[in-house]
N, C-alpha and C positions, 0 to 999 in steps of 0.2 A: 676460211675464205670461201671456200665449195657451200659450206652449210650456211652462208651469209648470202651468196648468189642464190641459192634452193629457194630460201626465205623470200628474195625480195619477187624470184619468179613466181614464187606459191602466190604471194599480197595482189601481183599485178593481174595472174591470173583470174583470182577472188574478186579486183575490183572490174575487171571487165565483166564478169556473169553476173556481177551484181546491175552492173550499167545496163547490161543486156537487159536484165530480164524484170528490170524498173520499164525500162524503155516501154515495155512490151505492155507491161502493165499500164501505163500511163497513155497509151496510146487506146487499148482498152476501155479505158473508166472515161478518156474525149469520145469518143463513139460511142459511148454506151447513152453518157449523156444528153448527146446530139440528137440522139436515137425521141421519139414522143410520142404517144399517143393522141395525145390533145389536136395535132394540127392533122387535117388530112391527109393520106399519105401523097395523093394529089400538089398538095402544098410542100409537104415534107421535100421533097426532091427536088424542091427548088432552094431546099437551104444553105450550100455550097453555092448559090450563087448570090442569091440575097448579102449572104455573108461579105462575097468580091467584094461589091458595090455598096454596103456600109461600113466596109475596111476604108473604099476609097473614100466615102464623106465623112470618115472620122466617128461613125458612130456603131462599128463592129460590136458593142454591147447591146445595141439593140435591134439585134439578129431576131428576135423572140417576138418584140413588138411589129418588127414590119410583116412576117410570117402569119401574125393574130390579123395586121392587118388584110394580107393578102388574102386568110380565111375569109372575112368579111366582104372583101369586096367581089370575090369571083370564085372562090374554095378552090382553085389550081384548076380550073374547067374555063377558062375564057382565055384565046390568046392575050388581051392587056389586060394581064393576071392583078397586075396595082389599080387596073383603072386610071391609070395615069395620065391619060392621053391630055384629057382636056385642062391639067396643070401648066400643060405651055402652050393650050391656044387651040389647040388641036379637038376636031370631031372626034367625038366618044368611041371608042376600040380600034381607035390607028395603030395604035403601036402593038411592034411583035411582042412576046415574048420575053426577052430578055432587054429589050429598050426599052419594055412596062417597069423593069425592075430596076432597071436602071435610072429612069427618071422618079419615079417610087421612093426610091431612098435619097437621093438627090432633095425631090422636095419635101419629104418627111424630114428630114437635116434642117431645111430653111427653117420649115416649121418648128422646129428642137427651139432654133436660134432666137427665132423671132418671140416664141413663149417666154424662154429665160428673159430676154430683153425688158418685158412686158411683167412679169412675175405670175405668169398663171401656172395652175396646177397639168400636170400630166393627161387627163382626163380633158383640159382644151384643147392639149395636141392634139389628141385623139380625134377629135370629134370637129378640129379645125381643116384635118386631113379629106373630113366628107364634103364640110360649109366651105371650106376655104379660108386665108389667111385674117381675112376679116372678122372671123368669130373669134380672135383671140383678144383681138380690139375689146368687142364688145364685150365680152368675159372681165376685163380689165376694171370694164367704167361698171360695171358691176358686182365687184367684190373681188374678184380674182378666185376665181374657185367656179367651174363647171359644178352644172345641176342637171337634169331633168326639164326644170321649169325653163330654166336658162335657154338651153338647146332649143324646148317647145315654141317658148315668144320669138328667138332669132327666125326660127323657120316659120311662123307666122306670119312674122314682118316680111322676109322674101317672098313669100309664095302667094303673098295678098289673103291668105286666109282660107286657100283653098285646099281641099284636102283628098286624101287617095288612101282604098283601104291595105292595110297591112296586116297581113297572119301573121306576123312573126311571134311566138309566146308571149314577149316579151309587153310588145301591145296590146295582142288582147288580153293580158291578167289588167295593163295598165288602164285603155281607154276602150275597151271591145275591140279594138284592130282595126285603127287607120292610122296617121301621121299626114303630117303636113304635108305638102309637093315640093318639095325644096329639100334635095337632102332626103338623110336619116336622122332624124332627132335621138333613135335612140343607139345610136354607131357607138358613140363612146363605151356605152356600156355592153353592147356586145362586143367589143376588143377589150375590153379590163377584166371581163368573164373566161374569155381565153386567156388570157395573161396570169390571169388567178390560178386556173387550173393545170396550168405550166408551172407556177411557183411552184404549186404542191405536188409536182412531179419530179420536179428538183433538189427537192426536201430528201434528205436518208432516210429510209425505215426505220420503225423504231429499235429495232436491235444494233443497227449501225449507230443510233443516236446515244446508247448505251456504252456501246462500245468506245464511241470515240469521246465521250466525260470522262469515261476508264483511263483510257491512254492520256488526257490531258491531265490525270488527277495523278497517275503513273510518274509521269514527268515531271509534274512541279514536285513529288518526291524526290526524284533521282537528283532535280536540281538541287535539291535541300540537302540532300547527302553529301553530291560532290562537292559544292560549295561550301559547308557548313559542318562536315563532318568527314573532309578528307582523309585522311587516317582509320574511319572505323570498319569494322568487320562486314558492314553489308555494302558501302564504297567498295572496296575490296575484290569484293564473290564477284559482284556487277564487273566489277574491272577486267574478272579475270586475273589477277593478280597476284602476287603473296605480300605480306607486310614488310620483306627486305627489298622489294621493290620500290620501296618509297622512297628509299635513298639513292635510288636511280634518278640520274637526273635529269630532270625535264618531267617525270612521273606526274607529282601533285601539281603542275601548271595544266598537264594533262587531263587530269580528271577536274580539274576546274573549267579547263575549256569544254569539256562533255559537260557541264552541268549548266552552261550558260549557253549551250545549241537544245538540252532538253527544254529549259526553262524557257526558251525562242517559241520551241515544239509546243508547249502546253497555249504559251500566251496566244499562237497563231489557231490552234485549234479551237481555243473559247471564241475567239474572235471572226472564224468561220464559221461555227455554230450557229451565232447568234445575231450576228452583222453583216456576212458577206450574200450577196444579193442570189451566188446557185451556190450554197452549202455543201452539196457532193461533191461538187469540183473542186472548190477551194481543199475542202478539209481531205477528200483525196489525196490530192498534192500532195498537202504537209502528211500525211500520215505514209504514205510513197517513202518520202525523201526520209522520213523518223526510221520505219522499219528499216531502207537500206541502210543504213549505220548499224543498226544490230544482224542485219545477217552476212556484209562484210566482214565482219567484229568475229563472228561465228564460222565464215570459212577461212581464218585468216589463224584458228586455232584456239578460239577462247567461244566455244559451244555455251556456255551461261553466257554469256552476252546476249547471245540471239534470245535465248529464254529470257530475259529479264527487259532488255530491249527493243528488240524486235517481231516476239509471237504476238503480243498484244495489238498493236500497229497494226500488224499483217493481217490479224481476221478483222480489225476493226477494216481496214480499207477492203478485204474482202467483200464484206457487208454492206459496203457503202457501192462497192460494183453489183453485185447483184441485186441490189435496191434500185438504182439506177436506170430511169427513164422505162420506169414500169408501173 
């Protein structure tokens, strides 16, 4: 009875320092990611708030794009950091602060809404946030897909054809460096430019990318085992086990349920890899939540657990933290 109490105090204590010290970890790998180069730090410190205010209009994923936006229109040096002023009527740099960012994501939301309705590409948002609601119209009755050329005739036709010089690189490689007076014709593409270079900061290194094929490829073995080959001697070792255990009951529903949370493990990490829109974060996660299984498993009194389950995981998600937002 005493050594059945030890046991279950030893298990409870193994899962709280395992909770702890995920926690800690996953709190980590959100702040590492948060963390960018790309954006000014100017800008950067206003991402905690951006964040508020696209949580409130439903569109907290695109934390990244209104941030590229805010780059472009003021780089975190104008108090109406969005430029948003004149979205409701308002003379150009009313708003403080935090009521730029607040109408900011407000009507970049509209705009989300109004492109879906319409069917145009990302890049009309973009660049409908400079022109106003009306370029997404005309994007529509023309293909549906933003260009260059597109941007160029909209601001033509506004600006009666007049034109004002512009240094931006971007210009003069294009036309020697002006643009129309209406607008930025080339807005979209400089927010998809930062956006770009956000992607690939979100990307794992390649040693992390190494690592977590490893651990997906790890998995769909262990799945293969537990499921498929319950009984045999390498099921077993992994289990911690011995073979008159199996006649314990509830054992092989056991190792069948560990082989269909590995096989979970592997499908969610192919799928982070190669579909989930920040790859570190995602495949983070699941590599977090993979390894604590193996090092609960390990302080819980079956040490080859941890080694078959849990070390690979752990430096894969290691790698993926120091990769991270660098």
């Amino acid at each position: 009875m005493a050594a059945e109490k030890n046991r279950k105090q030893k298990n409870g204590a193994a899962a709280l320092l395992t909770a702890a010290g995920m926690l800690l970890l996953l709190i980590a790998l959100s702040s590492s990611i948060r963390q960018s180069r790309v954006f000014p730090e100017e800008v950067q410190q206003y991402r905690l708030l951006v964040e508020h205010y696209a949580r409130k209009e439903g569109i907290r994923n695109c934390t990244d794009d209104l941030l590229a936006i805010m780059t472009v229109e003021s780089g975190g040096r104008l108090e109406d950091l969005m430029q948003s002023s004149e979205s409701l009527g308002l003379a150009p740099d009313t708003l403080d602060s935090e009521s730029s960012i607040a109408q900011g994501c407000s009507y970049y939301a509209s705009l989300l809404k109004r492109g879906k309705k319409h069917h145009v590409d990302e890049k009309t948002v973009f660049q409908a946030y400079n022109y106003g609601p009306g370029y997404i119209t005309y994007v529509e009755k023309n293909g549906g897909v933003h260009s260059r050329e597109l941007a160029e005739r909209f601001a033509e036709r506004e600006s009666g054809g007049k034109k004002k010089t512009y240094s931006n690189p971007l210009a003069v490689e294009a036309n020697g460096g002006w643009r129309y007076a209406y607008g930025n014709m080339f807005y979209a593409e400089l927010v998809d430019a930062i956006l770009k270079e956000r992607r690939k900061e979100k990307e794992p290194g390649m040693m992390a990318e190494m690592l977590i094929l490893l651990t997906a490829a790890a998995e769909f073995l262990l799945a293969g085992t537990a499921l498929f080959r319950t009984g045999s001697r390498m099921s077993l070792r992994i289990a911690g086990i011995v073979p008159a255990d199996l006649k314990r009951k509830g054992i092989p529903e056991l190792l069948r349920a560990r082989g269909f949370i590995s096989g979970a493990a592997a499908l969610l990490l192919i799928y982070g890899f190669w579909l989930s829109y920040s790859p570190a974060e995602f495949c983070g996660a699941v590599l977090l939540a993979d390894c604590s299984c193996g090092i609960y498993e390990g302080l819980t009194g079956r040490p080859s657990a941890f080694l078959f389950r849990g070390l690979l995981p752990l430096m894969a998600f290691l790698a993926v933290l120091s990769g991270s937002g660098s």
